[in-house]
C-alpha positions in Angstrom: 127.0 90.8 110.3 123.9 89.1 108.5 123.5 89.6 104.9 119.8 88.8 105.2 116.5 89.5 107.6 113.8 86.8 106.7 110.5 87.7 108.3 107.8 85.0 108.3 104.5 85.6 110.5 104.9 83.0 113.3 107.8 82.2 115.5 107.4 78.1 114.9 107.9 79.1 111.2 111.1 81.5 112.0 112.3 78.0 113.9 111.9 75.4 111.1 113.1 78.2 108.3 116.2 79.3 110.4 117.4 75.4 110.4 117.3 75.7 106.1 119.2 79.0 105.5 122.9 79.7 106.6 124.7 81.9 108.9 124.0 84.9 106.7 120.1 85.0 107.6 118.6 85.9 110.6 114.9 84.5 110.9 111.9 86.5 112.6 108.5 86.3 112.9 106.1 89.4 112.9 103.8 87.8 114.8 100.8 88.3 111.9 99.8 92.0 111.8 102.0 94.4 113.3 99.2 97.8 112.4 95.7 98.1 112.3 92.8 100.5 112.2 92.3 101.7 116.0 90.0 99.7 118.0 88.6 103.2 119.5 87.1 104.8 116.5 86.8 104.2 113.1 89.9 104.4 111.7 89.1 105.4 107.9 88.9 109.1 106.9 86.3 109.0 105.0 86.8 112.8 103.2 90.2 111.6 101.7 89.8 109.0 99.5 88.9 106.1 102.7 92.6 106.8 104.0 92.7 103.9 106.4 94.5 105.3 109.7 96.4 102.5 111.2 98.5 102.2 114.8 101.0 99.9 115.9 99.0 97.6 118.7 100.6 97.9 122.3 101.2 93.9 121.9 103.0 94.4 118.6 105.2 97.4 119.4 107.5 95.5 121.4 108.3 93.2 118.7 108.1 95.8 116.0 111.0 97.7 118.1 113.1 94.4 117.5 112.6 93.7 113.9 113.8 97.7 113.4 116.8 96.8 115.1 117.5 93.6 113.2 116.9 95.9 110.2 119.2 97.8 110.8 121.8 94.6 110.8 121.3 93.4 107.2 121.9 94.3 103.6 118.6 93.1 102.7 115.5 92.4 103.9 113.4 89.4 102.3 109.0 89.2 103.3 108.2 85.2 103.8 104.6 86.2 104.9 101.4 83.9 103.8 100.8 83.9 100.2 97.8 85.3 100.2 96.5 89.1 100.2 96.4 89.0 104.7 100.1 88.0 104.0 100.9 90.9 101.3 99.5 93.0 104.0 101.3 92.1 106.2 104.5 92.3 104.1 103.8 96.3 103.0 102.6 96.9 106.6 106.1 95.6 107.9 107.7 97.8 105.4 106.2 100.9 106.9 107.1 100.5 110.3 110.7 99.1 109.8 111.0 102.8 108.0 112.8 101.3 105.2 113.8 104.4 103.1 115.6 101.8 100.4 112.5 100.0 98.8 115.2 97.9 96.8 116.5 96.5 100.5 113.2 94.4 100.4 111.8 91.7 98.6 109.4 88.7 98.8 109.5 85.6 99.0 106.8 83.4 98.1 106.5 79.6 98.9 103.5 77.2 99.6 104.9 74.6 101.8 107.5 74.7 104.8 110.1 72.2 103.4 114.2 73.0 102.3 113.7 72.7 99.1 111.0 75.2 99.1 112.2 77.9 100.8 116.0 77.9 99.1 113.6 77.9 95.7 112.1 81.2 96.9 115.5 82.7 98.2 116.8 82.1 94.7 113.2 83.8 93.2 112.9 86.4 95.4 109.6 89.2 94.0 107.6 92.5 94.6 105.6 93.0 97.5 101.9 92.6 94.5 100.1 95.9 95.9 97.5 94.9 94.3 96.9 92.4 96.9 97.7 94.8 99.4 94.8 97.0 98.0 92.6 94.1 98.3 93.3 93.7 101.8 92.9 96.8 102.3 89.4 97.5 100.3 88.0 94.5 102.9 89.4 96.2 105.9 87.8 99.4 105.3 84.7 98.3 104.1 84.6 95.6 108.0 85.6 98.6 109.5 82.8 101.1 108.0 79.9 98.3 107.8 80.6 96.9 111.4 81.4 100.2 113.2 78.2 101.9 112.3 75.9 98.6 112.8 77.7 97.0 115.8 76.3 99.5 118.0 72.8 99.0 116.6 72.9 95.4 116.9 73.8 96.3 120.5 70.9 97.9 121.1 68.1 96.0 119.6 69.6 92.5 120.0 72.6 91.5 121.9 75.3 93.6 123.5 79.2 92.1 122.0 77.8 91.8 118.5 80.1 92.2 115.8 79.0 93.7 112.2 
């Protein structure tokens, strides 16, 4: 059995990571976002607070169904998403849907470049999921979703339909 679940965002990163780290990690990419406010309305209840309301994408479920199960497998669970507030995202969203009751199974790991040394740096140095960042994110999703939902329609109408807000 793995010890470890590393989960980057693309599968060409899960490739070149996987040849750095021993028999005791199993790498995976997410794929980038694996939830997201529904294309179909607007996602964001606005009398509670701005609750976003996200799904799981038909195109990521599939994938999400296979990092659960390689979840499942491993003592720990360590985030190698972007450094940067899509990537913390990213991170806290993955969290959510691999229904990881043991917050202490998870951890981050943060590097800015792709190379051995790096990447056994950040193994060593794992950290928090910073939901501040997450927040962030989150803040600038809402407020796409709120500005371009209402004005893409109007833009529609009085310029060109396909807009985006």
């Amino acid at each position: 059995m793995s010890k470890y679940l590393v989960v980057v965002e693309s599968p060409a990163k899960a490739k070149t990571i996987n040849k750095f780290l021993g028999p005791s990690y199993i790498v995976r990419a997410s794929y980038g976002h694996v939830r997201d406010l529904p294309k179909s309305d607007l996602g964001v209840d606005i009398d509670n607070d701005f609750q976003p309301k996200y799904v799981t994408p038909k195109d990521s479920a599939k994938n999400v169904k296979a990092l659960q199960e390689a979840a499942k497998k491993v003592d720990m669970i360590l985030l190698a998403s972007d450094p940067d507030r899509e990537g913390e995202a990213i991170g806290w969203h993955l969290v959510e849907e691999l229904g990881v009751a043991d917050r202490g199974k998870v951890q981050r790991l943060l590097f800015n470049e792709i190379t051995k040394k790096a990447i056994l740096e950040a193994v060593k140095h794992p950290v928090e999921i910073d939901m501040r960042m997450v927040d962030a994110q989150q803040a600038r999703r809402v407020l796409d979703r709120l500005v371009g939902y209402k004005i893409s329609p109007i833009l529609w109408d009085k310029v060109r339909r396909g807009l985006s807000a």
